[in-house]
C-alpha positions in Angstrom: 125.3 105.5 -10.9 121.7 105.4 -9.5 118.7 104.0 -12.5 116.6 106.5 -11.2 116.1 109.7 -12.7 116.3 113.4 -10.8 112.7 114.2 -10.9 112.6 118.7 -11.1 109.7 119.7 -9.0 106.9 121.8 -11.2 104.6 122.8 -8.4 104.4 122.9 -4.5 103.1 119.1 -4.3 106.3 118.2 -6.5 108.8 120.0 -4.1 107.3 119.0 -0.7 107.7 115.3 -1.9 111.2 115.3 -3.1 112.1 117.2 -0.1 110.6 114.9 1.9 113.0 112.4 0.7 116.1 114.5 0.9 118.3 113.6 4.0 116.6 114.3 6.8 118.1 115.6 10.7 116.5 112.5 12.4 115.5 110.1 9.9 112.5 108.0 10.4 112.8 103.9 10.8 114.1 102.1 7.6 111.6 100.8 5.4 111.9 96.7 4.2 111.5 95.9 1.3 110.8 91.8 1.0 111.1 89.8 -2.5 111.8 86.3 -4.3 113.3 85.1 -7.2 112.6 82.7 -9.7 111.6 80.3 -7.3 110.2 80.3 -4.2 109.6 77.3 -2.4 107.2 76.9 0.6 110.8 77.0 3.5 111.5 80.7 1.4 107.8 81.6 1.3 107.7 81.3 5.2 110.9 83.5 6.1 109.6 86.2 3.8 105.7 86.0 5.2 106.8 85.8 8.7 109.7 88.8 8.2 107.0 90.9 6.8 104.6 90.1 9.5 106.8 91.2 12.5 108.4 94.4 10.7 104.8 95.8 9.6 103.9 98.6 8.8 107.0 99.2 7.4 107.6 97.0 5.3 107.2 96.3 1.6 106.5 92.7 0.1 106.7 92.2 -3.5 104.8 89.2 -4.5 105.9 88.7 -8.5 108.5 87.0 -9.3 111.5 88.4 -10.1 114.2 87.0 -12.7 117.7 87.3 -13.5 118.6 88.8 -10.3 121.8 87.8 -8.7 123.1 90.4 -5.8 126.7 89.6 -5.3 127.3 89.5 -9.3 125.3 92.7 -10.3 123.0 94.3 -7.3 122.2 96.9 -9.9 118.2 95.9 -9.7 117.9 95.4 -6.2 119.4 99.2 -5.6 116.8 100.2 -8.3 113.5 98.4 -6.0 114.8 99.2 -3.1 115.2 102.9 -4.3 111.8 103.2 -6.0 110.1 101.7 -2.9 111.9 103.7 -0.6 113.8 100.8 1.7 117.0 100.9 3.3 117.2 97.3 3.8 116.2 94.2 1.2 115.6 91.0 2.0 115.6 88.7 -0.7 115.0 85.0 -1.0 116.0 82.6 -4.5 116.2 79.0 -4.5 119.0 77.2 -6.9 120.3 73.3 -7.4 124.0 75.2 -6.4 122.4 77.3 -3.5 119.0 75.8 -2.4 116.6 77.7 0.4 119.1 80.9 0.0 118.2 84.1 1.9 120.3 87.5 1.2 120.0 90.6 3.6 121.1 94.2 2.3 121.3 97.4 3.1 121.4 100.4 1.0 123.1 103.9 1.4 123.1 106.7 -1.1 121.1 104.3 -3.9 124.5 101.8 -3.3 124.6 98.9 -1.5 126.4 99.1 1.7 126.9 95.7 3.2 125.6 92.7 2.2 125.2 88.9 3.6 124.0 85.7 2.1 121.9 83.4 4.8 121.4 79.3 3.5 118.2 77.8 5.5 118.8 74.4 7.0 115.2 72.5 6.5 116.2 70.2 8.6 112.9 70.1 10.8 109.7 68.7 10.1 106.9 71.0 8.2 104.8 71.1 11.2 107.6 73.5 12.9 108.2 75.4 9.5 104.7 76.1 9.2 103.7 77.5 12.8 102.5 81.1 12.8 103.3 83.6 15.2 100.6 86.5 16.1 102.3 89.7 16.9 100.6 93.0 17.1 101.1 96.0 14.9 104.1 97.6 15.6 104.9 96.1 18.4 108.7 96.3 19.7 110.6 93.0 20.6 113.5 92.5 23.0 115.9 91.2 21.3 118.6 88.6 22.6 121.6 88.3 21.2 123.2 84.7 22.8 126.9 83.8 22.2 130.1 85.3 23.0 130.7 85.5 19.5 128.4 88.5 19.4 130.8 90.6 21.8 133.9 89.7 20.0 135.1 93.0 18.5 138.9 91.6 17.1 139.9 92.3 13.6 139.3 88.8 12.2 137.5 87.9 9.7 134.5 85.9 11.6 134.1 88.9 14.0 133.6 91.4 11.2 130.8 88.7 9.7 129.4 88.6 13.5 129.2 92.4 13.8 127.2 92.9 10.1 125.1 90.7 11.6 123.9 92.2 14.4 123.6 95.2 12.9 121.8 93.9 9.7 119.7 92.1 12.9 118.9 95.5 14.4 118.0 97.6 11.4 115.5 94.8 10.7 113.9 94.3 13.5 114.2 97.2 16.2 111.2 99.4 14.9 110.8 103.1 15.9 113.3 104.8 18.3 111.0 106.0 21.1 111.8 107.5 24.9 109.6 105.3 26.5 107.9 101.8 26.4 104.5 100.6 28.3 105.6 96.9 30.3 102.5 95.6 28.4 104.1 96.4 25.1 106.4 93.4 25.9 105.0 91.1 24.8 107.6 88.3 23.1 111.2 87.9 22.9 113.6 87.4 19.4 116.6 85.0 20.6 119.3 85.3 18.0 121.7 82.2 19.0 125.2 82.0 17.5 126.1 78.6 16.8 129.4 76.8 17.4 131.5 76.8 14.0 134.5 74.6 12.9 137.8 74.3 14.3 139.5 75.7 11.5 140.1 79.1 11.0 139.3 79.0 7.1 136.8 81.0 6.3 136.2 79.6 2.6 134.9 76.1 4.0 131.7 75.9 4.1 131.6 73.6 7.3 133.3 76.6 9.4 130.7 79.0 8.2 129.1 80.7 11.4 125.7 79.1 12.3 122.5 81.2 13.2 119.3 80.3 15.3 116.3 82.4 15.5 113.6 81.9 18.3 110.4 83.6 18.9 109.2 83.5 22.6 105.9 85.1 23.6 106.2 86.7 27.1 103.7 85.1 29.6 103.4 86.9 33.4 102.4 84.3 36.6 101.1 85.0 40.3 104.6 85.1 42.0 105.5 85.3 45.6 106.6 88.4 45.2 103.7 91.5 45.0 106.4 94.1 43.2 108.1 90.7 41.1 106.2 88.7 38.7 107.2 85.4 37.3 107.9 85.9 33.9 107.8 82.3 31.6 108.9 82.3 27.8 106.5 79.9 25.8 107.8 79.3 22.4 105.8 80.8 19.3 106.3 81.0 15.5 108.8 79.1 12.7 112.0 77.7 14.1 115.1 79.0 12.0 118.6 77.8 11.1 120.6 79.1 9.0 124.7 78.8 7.7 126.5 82.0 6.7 127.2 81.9 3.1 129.0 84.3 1.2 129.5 87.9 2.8 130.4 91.8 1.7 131.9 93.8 4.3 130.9 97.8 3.6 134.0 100.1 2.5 135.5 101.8 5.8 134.9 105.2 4.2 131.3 104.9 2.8 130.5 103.0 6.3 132.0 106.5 8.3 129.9 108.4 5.5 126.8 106.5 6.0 127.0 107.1 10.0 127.7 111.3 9.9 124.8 113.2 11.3 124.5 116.7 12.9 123.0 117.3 16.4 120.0 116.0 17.1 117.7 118.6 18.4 117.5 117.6 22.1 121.0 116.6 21.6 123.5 118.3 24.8 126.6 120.0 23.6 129.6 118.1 24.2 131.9 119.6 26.8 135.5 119.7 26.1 138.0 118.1 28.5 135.5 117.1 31.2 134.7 113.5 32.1 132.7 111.8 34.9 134.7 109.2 37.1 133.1 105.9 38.6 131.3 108.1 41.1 130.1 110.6 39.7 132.0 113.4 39.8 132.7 115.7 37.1 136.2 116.1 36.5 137.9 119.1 34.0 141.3 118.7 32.6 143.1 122.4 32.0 145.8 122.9 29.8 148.4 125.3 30.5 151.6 126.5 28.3 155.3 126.9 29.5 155.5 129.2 32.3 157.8 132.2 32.2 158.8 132.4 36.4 160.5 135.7 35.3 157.5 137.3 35.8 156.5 135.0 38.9 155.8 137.4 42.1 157.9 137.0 44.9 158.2 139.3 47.9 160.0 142.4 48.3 163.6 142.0 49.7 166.8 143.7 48.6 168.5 140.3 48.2 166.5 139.3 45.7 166.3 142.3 43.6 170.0 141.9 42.6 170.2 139.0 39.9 173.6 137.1 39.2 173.7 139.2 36.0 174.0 142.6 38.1 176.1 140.9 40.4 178.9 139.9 37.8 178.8 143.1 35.9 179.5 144.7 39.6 182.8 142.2 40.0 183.7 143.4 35.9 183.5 147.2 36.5 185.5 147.0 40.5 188.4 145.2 38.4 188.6 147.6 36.0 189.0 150.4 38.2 191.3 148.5 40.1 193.7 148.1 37.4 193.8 152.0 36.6 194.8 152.9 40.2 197.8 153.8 41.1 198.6 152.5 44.8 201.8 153.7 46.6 203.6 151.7 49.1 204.9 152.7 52.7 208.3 151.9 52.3 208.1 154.2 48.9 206.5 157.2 51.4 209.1 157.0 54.0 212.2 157.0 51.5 210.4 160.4 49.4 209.9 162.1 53.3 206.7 161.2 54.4 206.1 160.3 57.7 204.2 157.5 59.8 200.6 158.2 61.4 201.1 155.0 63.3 204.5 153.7 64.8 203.5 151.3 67.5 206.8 149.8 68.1 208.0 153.5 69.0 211.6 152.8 67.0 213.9 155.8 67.0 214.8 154.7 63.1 212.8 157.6 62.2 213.7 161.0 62.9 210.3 162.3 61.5 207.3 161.9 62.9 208.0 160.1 65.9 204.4 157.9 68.1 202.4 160.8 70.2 203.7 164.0 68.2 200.9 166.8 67.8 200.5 168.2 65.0 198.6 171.1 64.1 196.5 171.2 61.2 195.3 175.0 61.7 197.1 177.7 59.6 200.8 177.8 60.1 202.0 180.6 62.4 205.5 181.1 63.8 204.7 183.6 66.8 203.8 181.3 70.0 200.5 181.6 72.2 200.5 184.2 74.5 199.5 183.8 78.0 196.0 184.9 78.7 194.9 184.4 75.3 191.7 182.8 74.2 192.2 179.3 73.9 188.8 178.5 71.9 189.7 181.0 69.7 193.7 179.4 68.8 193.7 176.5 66.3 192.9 173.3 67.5 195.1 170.3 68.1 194.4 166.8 67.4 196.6 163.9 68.5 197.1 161.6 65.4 198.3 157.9 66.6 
């Protein structure tokens, strides 16, 4: 539960500033907020001086000490400054007999911390290095180098989830305003974050495998080159030389961590397009999905074959047998024997008294008187010859 109270607006001015700080659509660069403990020693007092200098003006540096704050035991005050001063991240610095030179980076979501790493200082250098400045313009944007494998190492273990809060803790500190475009002569030095090569052992709880961090300044200086389009481009080293040793570390929760990156679409933002991709050259390529087709309905052309499935054709075969087997068939032999007669003898045997090969029959009307001569013969019954 967040120390701060719900302030109710009373009048216009009221509202417009607590809606200012409601969640916005695109939300404006995180703000630092920079502060010591107890004790702050000269190695301490540099980090702090030269953080604020290269994230001004948005940062906040809180010169009073500050007691009784410890952030991995209870980070209940630090989520109270940083939510009073309006910071997303914290940077704060403490000096202790059991953790000496000790530097903690934070970041905040919804008035909770989110994630949260604990950075020891090596002084191992002389106080002429410690004490170098660096002179860095207002707002201006560095590139930022990221050297190390260790960096692109995106395995479930536990040193790649410490490398990957890092970077990001490294980029919300230092990155600045998101803008479109950048003038060359804006570039003007260079922030080398160097992972450092760690113990053999895979234990994370000794303090000797703890991941080691370098950070560099470089201001960017352009020569005459051979080249009229290319310059030559030298890095001259500028500013404090840092080491530190990984200490103790807080991973963020995986659901406030999916919460804390939600946002809507941005205003210039392009609608994503369903089921189209672009391949390696460019093309665009749509994927359609289609349902079970019914070839029933599929349109074929128009022949008679066709038009008769194997359904009609067995109901056909069904109904012929029935028929068949309600007939009632009668044989030859079965004529001959009740006195009928056969159409077609071609043997010509004499077995048959009736109906002998090349009889004429007549099939007019039965008569008994014979033709007369000189009658009409188109007029008489006709004759046909049955074989």
């Amino acid at each position: 539960m967040s120390l701060l109270r719900e302030v109710k607006p009373r009048n216009a001015r009221t509202a417009r500033i607590v809606k200012a700080r409601e969640p916005q659509q695109v939300e404006s660069r995180k703000r630092v907020l920079l502060l010591h403990g107890t004790k702050c020693p000269l190695p301490i007092s540099t980090v702090l001086t030269t953080l604020a200098k290269l994230t001004q003006p948005n940062s906040v540096k809180l010169n009073k000490k500050n007691d009784n704050i410890h952030p991995f035991e209870d980070p209940a005050s630090l989520e109270f400054l940083a939510g009073k001063n309006e910071c997303g991240v914290v940077v704060f610095g403490t000096h202790s007999k059991k953790r000496p030179n000790n530097i903690t980076l934070l970041r905040t979501f919804d008035n909770h911390v989110l994630d949260m790493v604990e950075l020891l200082l090596l002084t191992s250098q002389d106080d002429m290095e410690i004490n170098r400045r660096i002179e860095v313009g207002v707002e201006m944007k560095p590139m930022i180098l990221f050297a190390g494998s260790q960096w692109d190492d995106t395995s479930s273990s536990a040193q790649a989830s410490i490398y990957q809060t890092l970077r990001s803790l490294f980029l919300d500190l230092f990155q600045g305003e998101e803008i479109p475009a950048i003038d060359v002569a804006g570039l003007q030095y260079v922030l080398m974050i160097a992972a450092g090569e760690s113990g053999n052992s895979t234990d994370m709880n000794d303090p000797t495998n703890k991941p080691l961090i370098h950070l560099r300044w470089y201001k960017v200086s352009t020569k005459r080159s051979t080249s009229p389009k290319i310059p030559r481009v030298e890095l001259d080293p500028v500013g404090p030389v840092f080491d530190f040793r990984v200490g103790r570390f807080r991973e963020a929760d995986p659901s406030v961590m999916k919460e804390a990156l939600k946002h809507g679409r941005r205003p210039n933002e392009a609608r994503t397009k369903k089921n189209i991709e672009t391949d390696l050259v460019g093309d665009q390529i749509g994927r359609v999905h289609l349902g079970k087709q019914d070839l029933s309905q599929l349109q074929t052309r128009k022949m008679k074959g066709l038009k008769r499935t194997h359904a009609d054709i067995e109901g056909e075969e069904n109904s012929t047998n029935g028929d068949l087997d309600g007939e009632d068939f009668i044989s030859e032999d079965e004529d001959i024997a009740g006195g009928g007669m056969v159409l077609n003898d071609e043997n010509g045997s004499d077995e048959s008294s009736v109906g002998a090969s090349g009889d004429e029959i007549s099939i007019g009307d039965d008569s008994d008187e014979e033709m007369a001569d000189g009658d009409n013969v188109d007029a008489l019954p006709k004759r046909q010859k049955l074989s």
